[in-house]
N, C-alpha and C positions, 0 to 999 in steps of 0.2 A: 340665914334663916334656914330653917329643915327643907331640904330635898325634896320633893312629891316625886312617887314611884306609880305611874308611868308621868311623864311631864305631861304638863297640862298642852294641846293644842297650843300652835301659833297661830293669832290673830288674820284673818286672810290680809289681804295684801302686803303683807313683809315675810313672802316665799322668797325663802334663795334662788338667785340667777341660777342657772348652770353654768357649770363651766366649758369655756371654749373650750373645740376639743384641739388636739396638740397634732402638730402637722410638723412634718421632715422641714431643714431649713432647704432653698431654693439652692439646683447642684449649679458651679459655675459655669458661666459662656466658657463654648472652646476659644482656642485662642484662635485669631485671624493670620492667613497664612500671609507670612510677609512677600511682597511682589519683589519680583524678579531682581538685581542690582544692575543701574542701568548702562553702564561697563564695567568688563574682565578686569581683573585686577592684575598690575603689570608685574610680570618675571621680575623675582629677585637680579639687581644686578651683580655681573662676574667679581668675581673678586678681583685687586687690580694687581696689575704683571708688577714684576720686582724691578726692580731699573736699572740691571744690567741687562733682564729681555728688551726692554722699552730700548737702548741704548743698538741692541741688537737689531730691533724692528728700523728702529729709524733710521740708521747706518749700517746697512748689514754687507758683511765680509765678502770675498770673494772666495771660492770653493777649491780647495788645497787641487793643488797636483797632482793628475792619477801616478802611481807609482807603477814601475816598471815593472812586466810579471818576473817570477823565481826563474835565474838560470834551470835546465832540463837536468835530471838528474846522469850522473855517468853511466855510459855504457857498460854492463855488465859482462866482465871476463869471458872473453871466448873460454871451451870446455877443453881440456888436453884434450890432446889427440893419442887415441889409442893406438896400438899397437898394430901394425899391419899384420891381417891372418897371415900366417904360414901358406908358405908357397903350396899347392895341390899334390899332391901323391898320386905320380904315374897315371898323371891327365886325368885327373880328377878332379873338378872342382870342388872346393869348402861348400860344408852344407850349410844352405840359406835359411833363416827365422822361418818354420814349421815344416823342414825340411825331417824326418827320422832319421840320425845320426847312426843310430844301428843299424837299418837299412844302407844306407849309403857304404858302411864300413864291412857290412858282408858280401856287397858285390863288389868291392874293391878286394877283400881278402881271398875270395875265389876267381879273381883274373888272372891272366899270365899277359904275358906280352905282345900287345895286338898285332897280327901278321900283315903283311905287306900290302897283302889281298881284302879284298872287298871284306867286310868284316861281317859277317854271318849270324843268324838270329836277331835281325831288331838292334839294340842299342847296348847289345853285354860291349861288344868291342869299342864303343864309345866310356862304357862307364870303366876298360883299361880291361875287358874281359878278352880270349882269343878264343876265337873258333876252334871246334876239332881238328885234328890233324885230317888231312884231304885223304878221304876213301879213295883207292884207286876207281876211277871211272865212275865220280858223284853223279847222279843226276842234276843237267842243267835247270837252272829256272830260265821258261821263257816269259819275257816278257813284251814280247812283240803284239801291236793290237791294229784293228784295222784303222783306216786311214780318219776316219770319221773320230774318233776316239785315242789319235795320237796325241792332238794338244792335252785331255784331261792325263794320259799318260806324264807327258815331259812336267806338266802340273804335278802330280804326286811326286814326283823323282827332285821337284825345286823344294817344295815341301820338305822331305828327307834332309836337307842340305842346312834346310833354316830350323830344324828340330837341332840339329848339330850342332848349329852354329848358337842357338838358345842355349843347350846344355852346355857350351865351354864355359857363354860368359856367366853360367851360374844361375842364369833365370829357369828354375825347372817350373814356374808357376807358367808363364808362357810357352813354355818349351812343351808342356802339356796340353794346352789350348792346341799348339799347331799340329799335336800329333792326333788328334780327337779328330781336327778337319780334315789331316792326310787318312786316317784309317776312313771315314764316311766317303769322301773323295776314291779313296782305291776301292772300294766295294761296288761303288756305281761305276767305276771303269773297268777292274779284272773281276767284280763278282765274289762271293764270298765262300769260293772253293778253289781261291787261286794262294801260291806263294809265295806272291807277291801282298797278297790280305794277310795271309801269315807273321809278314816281315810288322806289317801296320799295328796287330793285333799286340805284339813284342814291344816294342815303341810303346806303346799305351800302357802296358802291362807295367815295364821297366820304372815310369812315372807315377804312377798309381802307389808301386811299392816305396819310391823313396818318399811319400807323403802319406807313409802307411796307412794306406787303405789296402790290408792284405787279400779280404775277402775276393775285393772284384780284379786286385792284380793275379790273385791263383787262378780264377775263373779264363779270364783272358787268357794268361801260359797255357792252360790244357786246352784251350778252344785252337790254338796256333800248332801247338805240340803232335794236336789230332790231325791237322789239319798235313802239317808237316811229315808224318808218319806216314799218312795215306798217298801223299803224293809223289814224298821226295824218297822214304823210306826212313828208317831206327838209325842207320850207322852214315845218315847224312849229315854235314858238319853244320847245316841251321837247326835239326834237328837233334840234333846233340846241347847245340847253342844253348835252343831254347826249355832240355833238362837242365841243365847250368843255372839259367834263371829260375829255374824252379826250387834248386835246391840253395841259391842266394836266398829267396824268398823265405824256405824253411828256418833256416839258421835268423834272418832278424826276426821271424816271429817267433822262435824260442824253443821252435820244436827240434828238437835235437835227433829225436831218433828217424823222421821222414830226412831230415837233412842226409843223415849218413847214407843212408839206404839210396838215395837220390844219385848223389857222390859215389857210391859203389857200382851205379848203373850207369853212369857216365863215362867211366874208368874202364866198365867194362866194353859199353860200345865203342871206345876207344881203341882199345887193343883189337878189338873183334873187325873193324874198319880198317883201321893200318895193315892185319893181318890179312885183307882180298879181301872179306867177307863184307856183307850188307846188313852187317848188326844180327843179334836173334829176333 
């Protein structure tokens, strides 16, 4: 049948329902937490022993023998035996590990043959050196002290004896220790204008040089030389002596031209002395 434009009314009560309106679906329960498990679950067990340990466990061995420790090993070759130094040259002992060999061998090349007599200047006629020929009518050294002050006297004179007795057997390290005590010892007994301090001064001087320390061995020579000059006089035979060491001293420390000159003033108090006089 034809369409009618606009439609006719619907009849009242046959109105369309509405429609339900549309809603989310319901989101799900959480999930309930599960309670606790009501025991630990047990350790895996060990793996089991192989049955030569088991064999071990159940019958087990007795524990070897300690074994005996390593024989020691051999003693190690004693070392050759070197050569014995050479005998000493005209009582000189061989020079000792930090001993100056050039020292030692220029107051051996300036010695002559030690006189019979008391040996003059300190320790030249020890180290093979000789005093001057005796000026006619030297002045003595006294060394006479009062009574109170004999024992420190016969003290320095024992002294002297064990400096000597040091320097044969080679010990100049000690043998300079004793001369250090004898020169402080003779000062506080004779004083330090006596020539007797003189002889002490020498002694220290002589040691000094062979372990070249030349500085304070030259100092000492002139301090003894001065001292000797004033007292004893030039063409006295400790004070000749102790040019002698002075001019040792020159030649090991290389000075050649104080050497000569030294040596020509010793040569010359020499003759000047034998011949009556008292040196210039």
């Amino acid at each position: 049948s034809p369409r009618l434009w606009p439609p006719p009314p619907r009849p009242p009560g046959r109105a369309s329902r509405p429609a339900p309106p549309r809603t989310a679906p319901p989101a799900p329960p959480p999930p309930r937490p599960q309670p606790p498990p009501s025991h630990a679950t047990p350790p895996p067990l060990p793996p089991p022993l192989p049955t030569d340990r088991l064999s071990t466990l159940q019958h087990p061995q007795a524990p070897p023998p300690p074994q005996p420790p390593p024989p020691p090993p051999p003693p190690p070759p004693p070392p050759p035996r070197a050569n014995p130094p050479p005998p000493p040259v005209r009582g000189l002992p061989s020079p000792a590990p930090g001993v100056n060999a050039a020292a030692v061998e220029s107051l051996r090349r300036f010695g002559g043959p030690a006189p019979a007599r008391k040996p003059a200047g300190g320790l030249f006629g020890l180290f093979g050196g000789a005093a001057a020929p005796a000026a006619k009518g030297p002045v003595q050294v006294d060394t006479s002290l009062p009574r109170h002050l004999e024992a420190q006297g016969a003290e320095v004179h024992q002294l002297g004896a064990r400096v000597r007795e040091l320097f044969a057997g080679g010990q100049f390290g000690d043998a300079l220790g004793v001369a250090e005590r004898r020169l402080d010892l003779c000062r506080r007994t004779y004083g330090s204008e006596h020539a007797m301090y003189a002889t002490c001064l020498n002694d220290v001087a002589t040691f000094e040089q062979v372990f070249a320390r030349y500085d304070r061995a030259e100092a000492l020579f002139e301090e003894a030389s001065k001292i000797q000059k004033k007292l004893l006089g030039q063409g006295h035979p400790h004070t000749i002596a102790t040019l002698q060491n002075l001019a040792a001293l020159y030649t090991a420390k290389g000075d050649a031209p104080k050497a000569e000159a030294m040596q020509l003033l010793v040569q010359a108090l020499q003759l000047s002395s034998s011949g009556g006089g008292d040196g210039p």
